[in-house]
Every structure is written in structure tokens, then in C-alpha cells.
Backbone atoms as SQL, in Angstrom:
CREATE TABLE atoms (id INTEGER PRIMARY KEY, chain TEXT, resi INTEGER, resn TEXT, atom TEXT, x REAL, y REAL, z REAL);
INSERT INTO atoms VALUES
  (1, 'A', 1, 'UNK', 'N', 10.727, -7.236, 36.522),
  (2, 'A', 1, 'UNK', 'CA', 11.143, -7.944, 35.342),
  (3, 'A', 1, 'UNK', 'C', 11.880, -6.971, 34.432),
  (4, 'A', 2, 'UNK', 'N', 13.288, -7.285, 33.806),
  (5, 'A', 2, 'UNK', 'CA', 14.031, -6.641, 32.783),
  (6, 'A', 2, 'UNK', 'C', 13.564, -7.030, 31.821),
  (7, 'A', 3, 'UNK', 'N', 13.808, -6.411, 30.447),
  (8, 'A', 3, 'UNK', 'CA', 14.033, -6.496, 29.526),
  (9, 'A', 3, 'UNK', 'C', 14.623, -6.211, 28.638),
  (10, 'A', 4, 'UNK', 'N', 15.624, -7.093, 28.053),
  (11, 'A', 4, 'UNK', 'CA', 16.513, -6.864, 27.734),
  (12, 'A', 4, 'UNK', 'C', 16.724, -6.849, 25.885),
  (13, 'A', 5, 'UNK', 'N', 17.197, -5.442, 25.814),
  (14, 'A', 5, 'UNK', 'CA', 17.255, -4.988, 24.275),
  (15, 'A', 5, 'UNK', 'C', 18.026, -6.237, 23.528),
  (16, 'A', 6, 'UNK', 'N', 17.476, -6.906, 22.656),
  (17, 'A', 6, 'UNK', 'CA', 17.850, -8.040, 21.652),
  (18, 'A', 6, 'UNK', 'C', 18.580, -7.172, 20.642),
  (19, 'A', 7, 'UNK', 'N', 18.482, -6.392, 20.089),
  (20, 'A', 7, 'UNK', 'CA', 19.068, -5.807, 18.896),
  (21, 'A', 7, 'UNK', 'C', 19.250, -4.248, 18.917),
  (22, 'A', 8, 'UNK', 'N', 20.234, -3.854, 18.165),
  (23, 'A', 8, 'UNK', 'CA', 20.495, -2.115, 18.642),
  (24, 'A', 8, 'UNK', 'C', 19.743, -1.439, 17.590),
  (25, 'A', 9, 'UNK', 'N', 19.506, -0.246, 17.632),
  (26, 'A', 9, 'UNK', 'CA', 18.604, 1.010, 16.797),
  (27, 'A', 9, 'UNK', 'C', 19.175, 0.732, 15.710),
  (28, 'A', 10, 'UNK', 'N', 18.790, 0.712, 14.345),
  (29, 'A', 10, 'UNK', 'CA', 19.183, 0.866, 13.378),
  (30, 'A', 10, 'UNK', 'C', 19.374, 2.237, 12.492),
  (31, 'A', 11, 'UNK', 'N', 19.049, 3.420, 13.199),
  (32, 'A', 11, 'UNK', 'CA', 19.142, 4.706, 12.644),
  (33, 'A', 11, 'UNK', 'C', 19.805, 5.923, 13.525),
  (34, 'A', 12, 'UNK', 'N', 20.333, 6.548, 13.032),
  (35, 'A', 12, 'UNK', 'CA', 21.527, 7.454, 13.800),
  (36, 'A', 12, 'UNK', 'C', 22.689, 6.974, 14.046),
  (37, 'A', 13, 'UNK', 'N', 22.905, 7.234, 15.385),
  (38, 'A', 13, 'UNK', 'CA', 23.969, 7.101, 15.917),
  (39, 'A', 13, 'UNK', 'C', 24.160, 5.567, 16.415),
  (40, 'A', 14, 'UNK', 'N', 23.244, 4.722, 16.445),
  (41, 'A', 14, 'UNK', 'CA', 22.983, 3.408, 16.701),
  (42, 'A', 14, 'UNK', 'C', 22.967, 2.322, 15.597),
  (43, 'A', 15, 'UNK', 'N', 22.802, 3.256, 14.455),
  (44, 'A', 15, 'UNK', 'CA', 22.996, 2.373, 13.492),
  (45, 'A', 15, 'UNK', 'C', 24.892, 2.304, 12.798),
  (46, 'A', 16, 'UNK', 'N', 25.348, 3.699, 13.086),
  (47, 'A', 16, 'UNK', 'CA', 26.652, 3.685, 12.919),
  (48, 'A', 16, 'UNK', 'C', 27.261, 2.820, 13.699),
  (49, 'A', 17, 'UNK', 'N', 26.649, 2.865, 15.173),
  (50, 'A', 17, 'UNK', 'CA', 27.714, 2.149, 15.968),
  (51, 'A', 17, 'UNK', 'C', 27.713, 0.632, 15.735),
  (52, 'A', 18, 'UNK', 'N', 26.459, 0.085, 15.168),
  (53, 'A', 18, 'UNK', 'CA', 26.152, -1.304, 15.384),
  (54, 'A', 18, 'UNK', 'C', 26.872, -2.234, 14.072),
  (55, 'A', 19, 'UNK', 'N', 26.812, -0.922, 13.124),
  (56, 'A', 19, 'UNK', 'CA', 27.503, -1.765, 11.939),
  (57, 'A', 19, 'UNK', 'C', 29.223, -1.378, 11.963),
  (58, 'A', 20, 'UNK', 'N', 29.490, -0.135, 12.981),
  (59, 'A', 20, 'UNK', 'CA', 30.028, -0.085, 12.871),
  (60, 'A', 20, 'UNK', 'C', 31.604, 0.746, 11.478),
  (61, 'A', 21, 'UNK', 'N', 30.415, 1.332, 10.786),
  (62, 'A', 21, 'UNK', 'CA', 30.591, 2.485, 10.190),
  (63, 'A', 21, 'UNK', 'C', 29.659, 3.878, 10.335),
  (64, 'A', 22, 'UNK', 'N', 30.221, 4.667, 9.742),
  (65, 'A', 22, 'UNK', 'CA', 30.013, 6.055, 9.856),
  (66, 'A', 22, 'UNK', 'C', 29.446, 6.672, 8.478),
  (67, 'A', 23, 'UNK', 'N', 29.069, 7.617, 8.512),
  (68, 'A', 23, 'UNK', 'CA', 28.818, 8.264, 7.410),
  (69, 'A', 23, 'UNK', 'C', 29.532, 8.298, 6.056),
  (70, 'A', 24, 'UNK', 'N', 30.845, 8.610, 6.912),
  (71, 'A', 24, 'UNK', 'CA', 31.523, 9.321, 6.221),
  (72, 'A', 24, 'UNK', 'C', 32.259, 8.001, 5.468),
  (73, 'A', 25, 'UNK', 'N', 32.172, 6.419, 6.177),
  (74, 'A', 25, 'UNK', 'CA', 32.297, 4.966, 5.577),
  (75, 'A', 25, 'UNK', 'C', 31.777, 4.500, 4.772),
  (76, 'A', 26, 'UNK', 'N', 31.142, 4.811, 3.786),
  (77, 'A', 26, 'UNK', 'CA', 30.450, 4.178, 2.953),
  (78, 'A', 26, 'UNK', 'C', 30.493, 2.927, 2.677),
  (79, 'A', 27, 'UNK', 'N', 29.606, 2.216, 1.981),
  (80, 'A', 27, 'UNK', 'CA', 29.487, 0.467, 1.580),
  (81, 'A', 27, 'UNK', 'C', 30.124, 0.753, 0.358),
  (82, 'A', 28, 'UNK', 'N', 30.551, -0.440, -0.186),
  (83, 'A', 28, 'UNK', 'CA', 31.087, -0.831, -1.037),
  (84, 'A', 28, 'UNK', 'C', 29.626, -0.494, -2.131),
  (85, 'A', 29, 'UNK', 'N', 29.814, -0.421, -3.494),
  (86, 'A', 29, 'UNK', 'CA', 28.310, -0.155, -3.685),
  (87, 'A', 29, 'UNK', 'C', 27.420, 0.476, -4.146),
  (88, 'A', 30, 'UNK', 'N', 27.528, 1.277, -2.600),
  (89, 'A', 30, 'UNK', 'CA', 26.308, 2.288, -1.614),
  (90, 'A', 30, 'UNK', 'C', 25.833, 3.348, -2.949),
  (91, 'A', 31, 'UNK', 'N', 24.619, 3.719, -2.800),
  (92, 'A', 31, 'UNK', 'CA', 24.135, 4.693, -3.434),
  (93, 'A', 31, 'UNK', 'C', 24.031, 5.611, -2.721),
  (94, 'A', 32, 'UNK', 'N', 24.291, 6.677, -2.936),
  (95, 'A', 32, 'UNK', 'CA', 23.788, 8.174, -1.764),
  (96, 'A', 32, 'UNK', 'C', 22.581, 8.508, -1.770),
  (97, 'A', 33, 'UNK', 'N', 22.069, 8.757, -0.608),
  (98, 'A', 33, 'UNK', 'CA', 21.062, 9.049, -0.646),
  (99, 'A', 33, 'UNK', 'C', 20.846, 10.598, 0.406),
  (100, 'A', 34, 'UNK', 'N', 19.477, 10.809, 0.688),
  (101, 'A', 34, 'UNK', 'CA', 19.488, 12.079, 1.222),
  (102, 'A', 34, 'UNK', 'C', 20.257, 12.578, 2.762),
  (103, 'A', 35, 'UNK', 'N', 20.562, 13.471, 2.451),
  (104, 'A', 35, 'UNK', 'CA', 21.312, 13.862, 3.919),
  (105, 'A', 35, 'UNK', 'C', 22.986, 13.235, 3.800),
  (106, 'A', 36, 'UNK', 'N', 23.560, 13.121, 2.895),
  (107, 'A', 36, 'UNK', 'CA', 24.944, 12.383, 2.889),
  (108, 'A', 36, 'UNK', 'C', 24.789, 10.882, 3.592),
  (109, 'A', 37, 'UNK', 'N', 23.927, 10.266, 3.868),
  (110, 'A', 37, 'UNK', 'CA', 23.708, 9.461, 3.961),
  (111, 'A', 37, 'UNK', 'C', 23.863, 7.682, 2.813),
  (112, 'A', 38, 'UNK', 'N', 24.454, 6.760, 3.067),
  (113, 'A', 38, 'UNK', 'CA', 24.804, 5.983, 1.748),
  (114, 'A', 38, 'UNK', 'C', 23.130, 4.999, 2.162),
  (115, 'A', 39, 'UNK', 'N', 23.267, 4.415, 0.814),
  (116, 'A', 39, 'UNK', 'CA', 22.162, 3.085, 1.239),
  (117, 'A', 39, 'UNK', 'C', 23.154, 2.182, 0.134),
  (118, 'A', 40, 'UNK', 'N', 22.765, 0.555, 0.776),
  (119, 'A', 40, 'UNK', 'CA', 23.362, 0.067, 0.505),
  (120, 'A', 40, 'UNK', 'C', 22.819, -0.813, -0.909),
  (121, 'A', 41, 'UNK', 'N', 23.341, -1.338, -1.923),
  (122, 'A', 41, 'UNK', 'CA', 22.937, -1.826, -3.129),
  (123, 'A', 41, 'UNK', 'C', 21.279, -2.324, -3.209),
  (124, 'A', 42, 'UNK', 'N', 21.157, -3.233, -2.050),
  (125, 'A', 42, 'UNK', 'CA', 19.766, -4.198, -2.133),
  (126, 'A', 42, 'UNK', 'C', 19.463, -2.904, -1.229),
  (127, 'A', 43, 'UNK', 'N', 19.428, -1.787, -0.539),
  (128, 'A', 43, 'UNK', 'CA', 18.336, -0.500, -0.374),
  (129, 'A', 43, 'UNK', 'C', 17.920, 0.019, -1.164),
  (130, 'A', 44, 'UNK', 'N', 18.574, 0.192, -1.762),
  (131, 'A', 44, 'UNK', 'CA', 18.638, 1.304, -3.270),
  (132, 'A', 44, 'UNK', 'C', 17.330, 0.195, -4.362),
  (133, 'A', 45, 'UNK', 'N', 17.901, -0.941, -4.544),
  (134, 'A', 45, 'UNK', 'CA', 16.938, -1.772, -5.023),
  (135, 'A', 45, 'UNK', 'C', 15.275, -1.595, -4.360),
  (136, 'A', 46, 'UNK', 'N', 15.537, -2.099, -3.066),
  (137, 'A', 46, 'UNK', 'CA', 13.773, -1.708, -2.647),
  (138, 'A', 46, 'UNK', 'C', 13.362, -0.858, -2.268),
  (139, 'A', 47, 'UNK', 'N', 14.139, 0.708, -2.492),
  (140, 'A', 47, 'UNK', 'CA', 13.341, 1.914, -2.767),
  (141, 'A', 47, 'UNK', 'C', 13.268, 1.674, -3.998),
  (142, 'A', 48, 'UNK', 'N', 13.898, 1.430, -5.145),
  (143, 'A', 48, 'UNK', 'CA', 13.248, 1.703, -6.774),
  (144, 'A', 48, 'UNK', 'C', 12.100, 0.527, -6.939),
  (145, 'A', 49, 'UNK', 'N', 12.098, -0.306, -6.517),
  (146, 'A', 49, 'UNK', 'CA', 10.556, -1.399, -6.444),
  (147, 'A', 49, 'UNK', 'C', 9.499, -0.700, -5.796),
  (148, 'A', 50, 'UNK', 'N', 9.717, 0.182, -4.836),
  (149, 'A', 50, 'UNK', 'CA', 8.491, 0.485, -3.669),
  (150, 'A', 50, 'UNK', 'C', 7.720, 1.715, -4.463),
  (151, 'A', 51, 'UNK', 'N', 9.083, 3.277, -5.239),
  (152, 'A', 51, 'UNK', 'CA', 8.780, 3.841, -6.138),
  (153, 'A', 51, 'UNK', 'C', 7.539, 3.157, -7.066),
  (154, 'A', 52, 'UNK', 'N', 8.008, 2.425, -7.766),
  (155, 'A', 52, 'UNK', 'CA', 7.654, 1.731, -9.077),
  (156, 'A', 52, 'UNK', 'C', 6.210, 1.318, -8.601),
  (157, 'A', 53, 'UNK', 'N', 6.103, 0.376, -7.976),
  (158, 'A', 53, 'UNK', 'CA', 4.981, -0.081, -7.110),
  (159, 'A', 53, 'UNK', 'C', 3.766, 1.399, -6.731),
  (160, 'A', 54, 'UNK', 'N', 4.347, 2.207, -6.204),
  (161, 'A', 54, 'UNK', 'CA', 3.415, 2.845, -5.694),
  (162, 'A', 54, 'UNK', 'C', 3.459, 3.930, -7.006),
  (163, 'A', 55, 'UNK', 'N', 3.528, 4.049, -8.580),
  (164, 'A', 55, 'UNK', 'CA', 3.304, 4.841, -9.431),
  (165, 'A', 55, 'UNK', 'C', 2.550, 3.724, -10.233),
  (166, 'A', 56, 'UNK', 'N', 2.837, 2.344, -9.970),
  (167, 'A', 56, 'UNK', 'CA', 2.054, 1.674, -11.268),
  (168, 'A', 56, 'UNK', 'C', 0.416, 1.731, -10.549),
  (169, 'A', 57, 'UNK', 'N', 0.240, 1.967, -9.080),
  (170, 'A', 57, 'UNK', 'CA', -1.485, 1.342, -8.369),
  (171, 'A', 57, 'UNK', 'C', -1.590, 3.222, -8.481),
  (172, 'A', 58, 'UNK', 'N', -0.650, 4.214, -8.655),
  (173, 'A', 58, 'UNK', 'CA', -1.626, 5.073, -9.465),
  (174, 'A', 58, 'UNK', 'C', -3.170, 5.306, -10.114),
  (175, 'A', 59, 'UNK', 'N', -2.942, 4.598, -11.212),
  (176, 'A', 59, 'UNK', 'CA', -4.597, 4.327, -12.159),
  (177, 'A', 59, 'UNK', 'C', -5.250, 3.129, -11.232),
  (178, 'A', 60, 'UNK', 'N', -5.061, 2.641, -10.640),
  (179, 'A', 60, 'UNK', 'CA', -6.034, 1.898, -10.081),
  (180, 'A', 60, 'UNK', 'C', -7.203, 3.067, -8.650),
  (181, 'A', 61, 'UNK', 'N', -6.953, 4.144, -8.793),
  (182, 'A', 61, 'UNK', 'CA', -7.255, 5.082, -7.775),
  (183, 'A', 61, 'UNK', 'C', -8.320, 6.364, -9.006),
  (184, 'A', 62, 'UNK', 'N', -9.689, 6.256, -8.445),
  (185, 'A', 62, 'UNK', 'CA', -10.534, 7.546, -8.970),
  (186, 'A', 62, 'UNK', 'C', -10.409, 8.633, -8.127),
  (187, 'A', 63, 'UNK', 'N', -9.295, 9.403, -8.364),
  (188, 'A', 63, 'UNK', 'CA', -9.423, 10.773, -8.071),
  (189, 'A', 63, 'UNK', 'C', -10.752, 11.536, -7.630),
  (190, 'A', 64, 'UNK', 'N', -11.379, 11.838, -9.102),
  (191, 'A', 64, 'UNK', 'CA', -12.474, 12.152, -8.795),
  (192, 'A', 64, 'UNK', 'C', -13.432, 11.544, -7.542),
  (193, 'A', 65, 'UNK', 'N', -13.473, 10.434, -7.817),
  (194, 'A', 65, 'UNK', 'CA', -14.153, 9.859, -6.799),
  (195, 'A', 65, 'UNK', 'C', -14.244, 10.182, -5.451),
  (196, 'A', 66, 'UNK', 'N', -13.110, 9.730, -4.955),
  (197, 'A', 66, 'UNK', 'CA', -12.066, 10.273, -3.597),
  (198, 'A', 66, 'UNK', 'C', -12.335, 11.887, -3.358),
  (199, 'A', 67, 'UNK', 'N', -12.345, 13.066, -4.031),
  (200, 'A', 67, 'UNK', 'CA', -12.476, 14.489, -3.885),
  (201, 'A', 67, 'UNK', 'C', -13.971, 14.139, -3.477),
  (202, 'A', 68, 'UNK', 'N', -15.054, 13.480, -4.375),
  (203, 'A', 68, 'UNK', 'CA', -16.423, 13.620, -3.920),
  (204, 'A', 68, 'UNK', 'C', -16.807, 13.002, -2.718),
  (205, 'A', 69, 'UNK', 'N', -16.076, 12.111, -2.370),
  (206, 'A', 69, 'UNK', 'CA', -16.005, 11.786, -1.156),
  (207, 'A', 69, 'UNK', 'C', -15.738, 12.203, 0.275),
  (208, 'A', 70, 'UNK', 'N', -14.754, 12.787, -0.440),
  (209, 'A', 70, 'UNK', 'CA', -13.940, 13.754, 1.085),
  (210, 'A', 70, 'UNK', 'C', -15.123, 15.266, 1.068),
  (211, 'A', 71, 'UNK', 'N', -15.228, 15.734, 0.301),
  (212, 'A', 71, 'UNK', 'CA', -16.221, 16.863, 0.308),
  (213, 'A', 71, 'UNK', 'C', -17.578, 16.792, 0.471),
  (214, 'A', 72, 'UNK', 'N', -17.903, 15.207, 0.161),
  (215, 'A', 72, 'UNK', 'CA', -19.493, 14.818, 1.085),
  (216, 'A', 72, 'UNK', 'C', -18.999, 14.760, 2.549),
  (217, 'A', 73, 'UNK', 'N', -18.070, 14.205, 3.003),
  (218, 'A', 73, 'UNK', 'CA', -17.656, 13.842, 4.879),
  (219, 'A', 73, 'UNK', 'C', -17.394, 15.462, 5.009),
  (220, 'A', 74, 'UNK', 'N', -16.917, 16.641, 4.713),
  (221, 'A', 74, 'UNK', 'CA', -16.758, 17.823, 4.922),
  (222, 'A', 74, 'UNK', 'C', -18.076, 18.397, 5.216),
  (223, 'A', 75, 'UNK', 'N', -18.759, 18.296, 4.488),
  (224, 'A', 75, 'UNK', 'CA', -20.320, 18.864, 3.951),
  (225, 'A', 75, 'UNK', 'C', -21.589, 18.019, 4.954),
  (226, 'A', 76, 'UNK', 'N', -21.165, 17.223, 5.471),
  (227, 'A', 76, 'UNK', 'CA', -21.621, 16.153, 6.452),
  (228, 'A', 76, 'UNK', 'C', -23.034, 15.628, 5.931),
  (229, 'A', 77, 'UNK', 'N', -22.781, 14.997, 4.224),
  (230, 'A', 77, 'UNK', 'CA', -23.656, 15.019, 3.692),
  (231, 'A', 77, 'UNK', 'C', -23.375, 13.076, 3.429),
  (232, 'A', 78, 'UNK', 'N', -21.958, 12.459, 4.073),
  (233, 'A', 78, 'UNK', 'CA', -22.204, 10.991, 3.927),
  (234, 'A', 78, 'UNK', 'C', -22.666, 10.446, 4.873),
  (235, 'A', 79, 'UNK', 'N', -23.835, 9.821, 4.735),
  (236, 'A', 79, 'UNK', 'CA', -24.331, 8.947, 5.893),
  (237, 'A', 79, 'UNK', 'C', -23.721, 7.644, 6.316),
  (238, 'A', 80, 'UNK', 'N', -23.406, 6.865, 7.707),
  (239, 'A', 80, 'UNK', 'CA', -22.897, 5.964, 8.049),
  (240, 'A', 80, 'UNK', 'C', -23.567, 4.989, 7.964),
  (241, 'A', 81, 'UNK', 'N', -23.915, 3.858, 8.060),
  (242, 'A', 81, 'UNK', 'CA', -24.374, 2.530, 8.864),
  (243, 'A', 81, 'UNK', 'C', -23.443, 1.831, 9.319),
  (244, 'A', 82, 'UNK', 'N', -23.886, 1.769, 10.738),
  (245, 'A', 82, 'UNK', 'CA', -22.841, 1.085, 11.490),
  (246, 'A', 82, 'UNK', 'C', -22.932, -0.166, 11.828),
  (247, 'A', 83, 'UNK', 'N', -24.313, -0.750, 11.313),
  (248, 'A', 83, 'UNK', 'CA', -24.967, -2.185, 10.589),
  (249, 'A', 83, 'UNK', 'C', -24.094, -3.125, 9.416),
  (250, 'A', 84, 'UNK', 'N', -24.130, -1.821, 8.687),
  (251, 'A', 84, 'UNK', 'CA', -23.705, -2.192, 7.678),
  (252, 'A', 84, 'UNK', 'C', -22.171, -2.885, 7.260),
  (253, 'A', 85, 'UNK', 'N', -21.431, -1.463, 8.006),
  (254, 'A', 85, 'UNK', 'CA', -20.072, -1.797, 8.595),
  (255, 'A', 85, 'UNK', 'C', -19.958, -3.245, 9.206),
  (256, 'A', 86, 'UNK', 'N', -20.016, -3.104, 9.995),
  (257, 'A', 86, 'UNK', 'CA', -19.920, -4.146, 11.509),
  (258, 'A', 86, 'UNK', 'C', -20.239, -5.060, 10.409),
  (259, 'A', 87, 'UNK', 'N', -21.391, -5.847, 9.269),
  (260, 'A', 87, 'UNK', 'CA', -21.496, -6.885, 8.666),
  (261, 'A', 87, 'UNK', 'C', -20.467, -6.818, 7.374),
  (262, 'A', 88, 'UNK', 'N', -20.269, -6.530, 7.105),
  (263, 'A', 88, 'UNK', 'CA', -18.808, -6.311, 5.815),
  (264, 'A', 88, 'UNK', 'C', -18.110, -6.955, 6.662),
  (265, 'A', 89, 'UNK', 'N', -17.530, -6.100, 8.141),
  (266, 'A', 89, 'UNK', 'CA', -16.189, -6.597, 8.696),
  (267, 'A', 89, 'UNK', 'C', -16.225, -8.085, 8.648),
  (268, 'A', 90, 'UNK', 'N', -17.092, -8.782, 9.316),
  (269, 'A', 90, 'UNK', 'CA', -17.521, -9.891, 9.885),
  (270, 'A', 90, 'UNK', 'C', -17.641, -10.995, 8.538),
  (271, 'A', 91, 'UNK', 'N', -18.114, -10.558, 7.698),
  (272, 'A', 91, 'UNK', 'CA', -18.396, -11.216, 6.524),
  (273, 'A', 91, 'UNK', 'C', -16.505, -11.518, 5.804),
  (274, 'A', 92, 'UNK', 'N', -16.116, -10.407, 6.196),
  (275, 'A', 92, 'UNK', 'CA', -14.583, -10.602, 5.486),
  (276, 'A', 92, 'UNK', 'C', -13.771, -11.070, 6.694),
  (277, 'A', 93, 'UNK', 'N', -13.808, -11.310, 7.812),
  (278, 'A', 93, 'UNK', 'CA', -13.050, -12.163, 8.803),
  (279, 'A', 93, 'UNK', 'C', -13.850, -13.384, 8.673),
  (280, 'A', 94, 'UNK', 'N', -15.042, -13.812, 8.462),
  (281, 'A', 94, 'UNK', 'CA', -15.341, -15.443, 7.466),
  (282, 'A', 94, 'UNK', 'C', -14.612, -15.554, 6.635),
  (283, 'A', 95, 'UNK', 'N', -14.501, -14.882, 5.563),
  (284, 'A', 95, 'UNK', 'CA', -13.520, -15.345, 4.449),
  (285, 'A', 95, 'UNK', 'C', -12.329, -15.696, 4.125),
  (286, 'A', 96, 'UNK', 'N', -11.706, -14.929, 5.618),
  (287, 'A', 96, 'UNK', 'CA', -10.296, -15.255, 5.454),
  (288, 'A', 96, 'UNK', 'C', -10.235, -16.135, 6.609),
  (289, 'A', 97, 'UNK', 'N', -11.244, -16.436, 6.966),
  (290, 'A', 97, 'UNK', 'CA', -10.710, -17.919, 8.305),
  (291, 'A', 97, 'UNK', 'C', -11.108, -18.602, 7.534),
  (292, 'A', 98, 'UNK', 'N', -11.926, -18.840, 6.576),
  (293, 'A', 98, 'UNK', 'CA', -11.949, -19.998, 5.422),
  (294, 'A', 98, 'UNK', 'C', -11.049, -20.291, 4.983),
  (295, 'A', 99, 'UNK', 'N', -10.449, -19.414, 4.194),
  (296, 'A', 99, 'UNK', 'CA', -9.690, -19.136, 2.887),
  (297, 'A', 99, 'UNK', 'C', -8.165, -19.968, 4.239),
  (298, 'A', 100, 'UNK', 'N', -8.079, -19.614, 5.924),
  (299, 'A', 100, 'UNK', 'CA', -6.761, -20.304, 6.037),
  (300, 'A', 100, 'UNK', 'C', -6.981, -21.644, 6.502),
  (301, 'A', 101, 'UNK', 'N', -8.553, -22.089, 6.461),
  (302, 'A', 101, 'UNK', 'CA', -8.749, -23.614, 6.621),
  (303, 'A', 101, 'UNK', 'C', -7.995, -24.812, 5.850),
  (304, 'A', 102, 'UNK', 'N', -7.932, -24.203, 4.581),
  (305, 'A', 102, 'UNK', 'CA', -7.472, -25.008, 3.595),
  (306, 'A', 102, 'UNK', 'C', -6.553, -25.508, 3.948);
């Protein structure tokens, strides 16, 4: 059995060829980005959303917390339950086969 490539690489030399410009072609647009590389208007847009996004869930994250955490699993001082686990998982794959009953 073949299988046959539906769509070409979108990066390198595969992405030049497929759109059919080059580097050195820029979009109408285009913002530069790293490596002489252009991105095109709506790229440039959802890197500055993805930025933005991932500086605003910043404060939603305890630092502290996270360090005491990682240095109890270092210190091999966090204990597991694998009871415990295994019923969380299970309890939250109920919820969301509920939640797509609706």
C-alpha cells in the first residue's frame, strides 16, 4: 500500500517551493522575522496573541509552589498514589463524557 503525500512541507525548502517564493520574496505586508525570514501579516498577528496569552497566565502560576515541588520529587520526599491518580483520571473522563452528552 502507497501513500500518498496530500500536501508539501511547509518549512525550508518545501515551503519556498510550495508557495512558491523565496526568502529573498517577501509578502506583501510580511513582518521579518528571525533568520531573514518574512512572516506574513495574520503570522505576525498570532505570534503577538500567543506572546500576550502566555505573559497574561503568568500570575496564574505559584512559583514558589512549583520550586517546592520539584525539590520534594528531587529529594524523593513526594509520595505517589497510584489509587489516587487512576481515580481523578477516571472521575474527569466522567465529566467530560457528560459534559458531551448534552
Amino acid at each position: 500500500m502507497k501513500i500518498h503525500q496530500s500536501t508539501l512541507p511547509r518549512t525550508g525548502e518545501g515551503a519556498a517551493e510550495s508557495t512558491g517564493r523565496t526568502a529573498s520574496s517577501p509578502v506583501a505586508g510580511a513582518a521579518p522575522a528571525a533568520g531573514g525570514l518574512t512572516m506574513s501579516p495574520l503570522g505576525t498577528q498570532v505570534r503577538d496573541i500567543g506572546t500576550r496569552l502566555a505573559h497574561e497566565a503568568d500570575g496564574d502560576i505559584d512559583q514558589a509552589k512549583v520550586d517546592e515541588i520539584r525539590q520534594a520529587i528531587a529529594e524523593g520526599r513526594l509520595k505517589m498514589d497510584p489509587s489516587k491518580i487512576a481515580d481523578g483520571l477516571l472521575a474527569t473522563l466522567r465529566e467530560l463524557t457528560q459534559d458531551n452528552g448534552r
